[in-house]
C-alpha positions in Angstrom: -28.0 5.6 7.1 -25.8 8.4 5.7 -23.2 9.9 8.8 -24.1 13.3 9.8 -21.3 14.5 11.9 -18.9 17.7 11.4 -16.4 15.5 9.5 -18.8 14.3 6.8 -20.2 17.8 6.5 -16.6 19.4 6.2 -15.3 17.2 3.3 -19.0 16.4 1.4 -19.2 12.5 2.2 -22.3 10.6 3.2 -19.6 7.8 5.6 -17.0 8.9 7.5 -14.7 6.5 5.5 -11.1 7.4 3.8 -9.5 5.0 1.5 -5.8 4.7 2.2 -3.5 6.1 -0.4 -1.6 3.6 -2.3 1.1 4.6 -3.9 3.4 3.1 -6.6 0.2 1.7 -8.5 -1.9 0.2 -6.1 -4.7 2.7 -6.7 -5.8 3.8 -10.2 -8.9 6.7 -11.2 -11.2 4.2 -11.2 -10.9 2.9 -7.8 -10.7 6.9 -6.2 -13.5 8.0 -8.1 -15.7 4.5 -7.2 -14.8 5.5 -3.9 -16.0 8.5 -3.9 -19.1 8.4 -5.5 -19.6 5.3 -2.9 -20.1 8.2 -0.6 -16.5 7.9 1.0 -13.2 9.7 0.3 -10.6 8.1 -2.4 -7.6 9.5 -2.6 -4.6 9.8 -5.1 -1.3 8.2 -3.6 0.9 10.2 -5.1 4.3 10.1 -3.5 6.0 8.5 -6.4 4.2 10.6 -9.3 5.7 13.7 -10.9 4.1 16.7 -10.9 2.4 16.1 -14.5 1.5 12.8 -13.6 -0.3 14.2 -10.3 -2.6 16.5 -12.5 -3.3 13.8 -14.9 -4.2 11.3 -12.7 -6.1 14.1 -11.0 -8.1 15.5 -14.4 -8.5 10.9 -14.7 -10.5 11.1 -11.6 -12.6 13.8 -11.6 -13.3 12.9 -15.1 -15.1 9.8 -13.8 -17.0 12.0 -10.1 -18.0 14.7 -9.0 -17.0 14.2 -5.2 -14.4 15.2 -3.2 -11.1 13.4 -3.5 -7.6 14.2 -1.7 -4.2 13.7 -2.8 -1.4 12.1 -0.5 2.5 13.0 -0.7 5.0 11.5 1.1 7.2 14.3 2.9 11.2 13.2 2.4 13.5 12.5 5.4 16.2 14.3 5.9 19.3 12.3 5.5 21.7 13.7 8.4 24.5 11.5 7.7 26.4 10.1 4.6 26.1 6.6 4.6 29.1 4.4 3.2 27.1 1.4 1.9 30.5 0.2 0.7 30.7 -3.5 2.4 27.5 -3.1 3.8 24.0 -5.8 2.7 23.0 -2.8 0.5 26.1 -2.6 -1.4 25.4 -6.4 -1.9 21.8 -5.3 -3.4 23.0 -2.4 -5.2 25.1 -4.8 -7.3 22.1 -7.4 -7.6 19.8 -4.9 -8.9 21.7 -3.9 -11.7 21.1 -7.3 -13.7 18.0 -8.1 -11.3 16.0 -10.3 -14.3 19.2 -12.7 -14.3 19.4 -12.8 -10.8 16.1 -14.1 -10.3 15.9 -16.0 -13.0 19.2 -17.8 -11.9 17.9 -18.8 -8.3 17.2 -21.8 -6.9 14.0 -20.6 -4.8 10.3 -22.4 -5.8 8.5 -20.9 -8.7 5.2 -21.5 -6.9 4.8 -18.3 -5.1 2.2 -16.3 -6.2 2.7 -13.4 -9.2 2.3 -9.9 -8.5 -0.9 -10.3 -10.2 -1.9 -12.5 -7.6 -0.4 -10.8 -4.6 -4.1 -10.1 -3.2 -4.9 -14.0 -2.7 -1.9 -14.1 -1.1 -3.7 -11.9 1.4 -6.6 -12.8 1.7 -4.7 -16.4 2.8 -2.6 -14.6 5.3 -3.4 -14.4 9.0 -2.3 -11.3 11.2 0.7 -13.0 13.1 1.8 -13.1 9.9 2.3 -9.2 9.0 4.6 -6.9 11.0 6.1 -2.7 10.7 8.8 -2.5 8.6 10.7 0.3 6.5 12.9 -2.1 4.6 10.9 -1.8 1.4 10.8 2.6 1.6 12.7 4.0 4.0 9.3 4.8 5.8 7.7 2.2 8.5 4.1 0.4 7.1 2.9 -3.2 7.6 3.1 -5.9 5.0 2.8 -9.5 5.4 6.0 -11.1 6.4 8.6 -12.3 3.4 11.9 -13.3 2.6 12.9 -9.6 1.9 11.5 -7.9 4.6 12.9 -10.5 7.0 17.0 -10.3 5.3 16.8 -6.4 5.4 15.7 -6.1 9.0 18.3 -8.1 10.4 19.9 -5.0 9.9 18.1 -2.1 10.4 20.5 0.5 10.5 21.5 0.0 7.1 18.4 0.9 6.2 18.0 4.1 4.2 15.7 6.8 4.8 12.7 7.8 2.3 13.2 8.2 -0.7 16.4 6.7 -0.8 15.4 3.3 0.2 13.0 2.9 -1.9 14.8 4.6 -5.0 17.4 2.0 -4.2 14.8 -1.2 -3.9 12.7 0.0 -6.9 15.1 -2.4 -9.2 14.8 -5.5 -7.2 11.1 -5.1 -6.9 10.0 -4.3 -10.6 12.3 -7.3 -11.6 10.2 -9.3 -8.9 6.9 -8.4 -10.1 7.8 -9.4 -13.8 8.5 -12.7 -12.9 6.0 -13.6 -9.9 8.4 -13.3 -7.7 6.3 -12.4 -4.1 9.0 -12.9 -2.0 10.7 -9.7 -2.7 7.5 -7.4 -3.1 6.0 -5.3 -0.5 2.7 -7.0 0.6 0.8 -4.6 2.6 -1.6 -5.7 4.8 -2.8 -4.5 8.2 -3.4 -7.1 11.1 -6.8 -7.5 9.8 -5.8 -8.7 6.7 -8.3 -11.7 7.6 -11.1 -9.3 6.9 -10.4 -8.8 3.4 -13.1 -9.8 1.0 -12.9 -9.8 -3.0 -15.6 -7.1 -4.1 -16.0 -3.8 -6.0 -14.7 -0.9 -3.7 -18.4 1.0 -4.0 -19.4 -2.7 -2.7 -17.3 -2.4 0.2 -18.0 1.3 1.3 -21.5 -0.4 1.5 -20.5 -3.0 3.3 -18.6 -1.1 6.3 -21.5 1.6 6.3 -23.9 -1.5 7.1 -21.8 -3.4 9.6 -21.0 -0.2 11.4 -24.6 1.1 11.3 -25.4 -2.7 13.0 -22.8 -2.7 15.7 -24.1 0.7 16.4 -27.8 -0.8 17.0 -26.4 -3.7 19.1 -24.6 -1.5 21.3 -27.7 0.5 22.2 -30.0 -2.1 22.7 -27.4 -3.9 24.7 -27.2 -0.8 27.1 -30.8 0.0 27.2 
């Protein structure tokens, strides 16, 4: 049953359901617009796109709906201090990310963890002990599931950088990671109900939550009558 409520009405949606922004490539025009025309709200994450890549990515998505669809940016923090990452873990990285292919390649770690291609099986295995806040990937906090990089870098938090320095300065390390399947240095996100996650089309989902909600709803009142 479509949502009539002043938040449906103000932004045109038939569920009061957003879709979380993902920036750096984790959303494309096709999943915002199935989103939308799902009867929720997709939106662009566009805190690493420039300003031309915003409005075609934008003219991409309302190519394929008609709907409403928003537009995320990340706001910079201000960096108060100079930091000398001379001697510091970063300076370490800094230098690691500059070849980061032979790096890798050159480590003794087991090839077996999943691509980047496969990074969503990885959570749909994952259990929510198993995800935590962290900024060590960006600069800014967000919840992954729990690997080898997020647990080195927040043994020391306060050579952690603030956005977008931190993540200008980890980019390296993770595009190297992604080309060779390397999951333990990519940023998994995942919320603690990462459990939940099913593998389905996103107008699928909107469906889905839309049903269960409208259920639990029912329940509730007949409970309490």
């Amino acid at each position: 049953m479509p949502a009539n409520n002043r938040l449906t009405r103000r932004l045109g949606l038939t569920h009061p359901i957003i879709q979380a922004p993902l920036a750096g490539g984790g959303d494309t025009p096709d999943l915002v617009a199935a989103v939308c025309n799902a009867g929720a709200l997709g939106f662009i994450g566009a805190a690493y796109l420039t300003p031309p890549q915003i409005i075609d990515t934008s003219r991409a998505v309302r190519e394929r709906t008609g709907r409403p669809f928003g537009i995320n940016l990340f706001v910079p923090l201000p960096c108060l201090m100079r930091r000398r990452i001379r001697g510091s873990p970063w300076n370490m990285l800094r230098r690691s990310t500059q070849n980061s292919d032979c790096q890798l390649r050159s480590s003794r770690l087991r090839r077996d963890i999943p691509s980047a291609n496969n990074s969503r099986p990885r959570s749909l295995m994952a259990h929510e002990d198993e995800t935590r806040l962290t900024r060590a990937f960006s600069g800014r906090p967000a919840r992954g599931i729990v690997n080898r990089f997020m647990s080195e870098i927040d043994r020391a938090p306060e050579h952690i950088l603030p956005f977008p320095l931190q993540n200008t300065l980890t980019r390296p390390l993770r595009t190297a990671a992604a080309k060779l399947g390397r999951a333990e240095f990519l940023s998994l996100w995942a919320g603690q109900g990462v459990r939940l996650a099913r593998r389905q089309s996103a107008g699928s989902l909107v469906a889905r939550l839309a049903n269960e909600t409208e259920e639990a709803v029912v329940r509730l009142c007949d409970a309490a009558r």
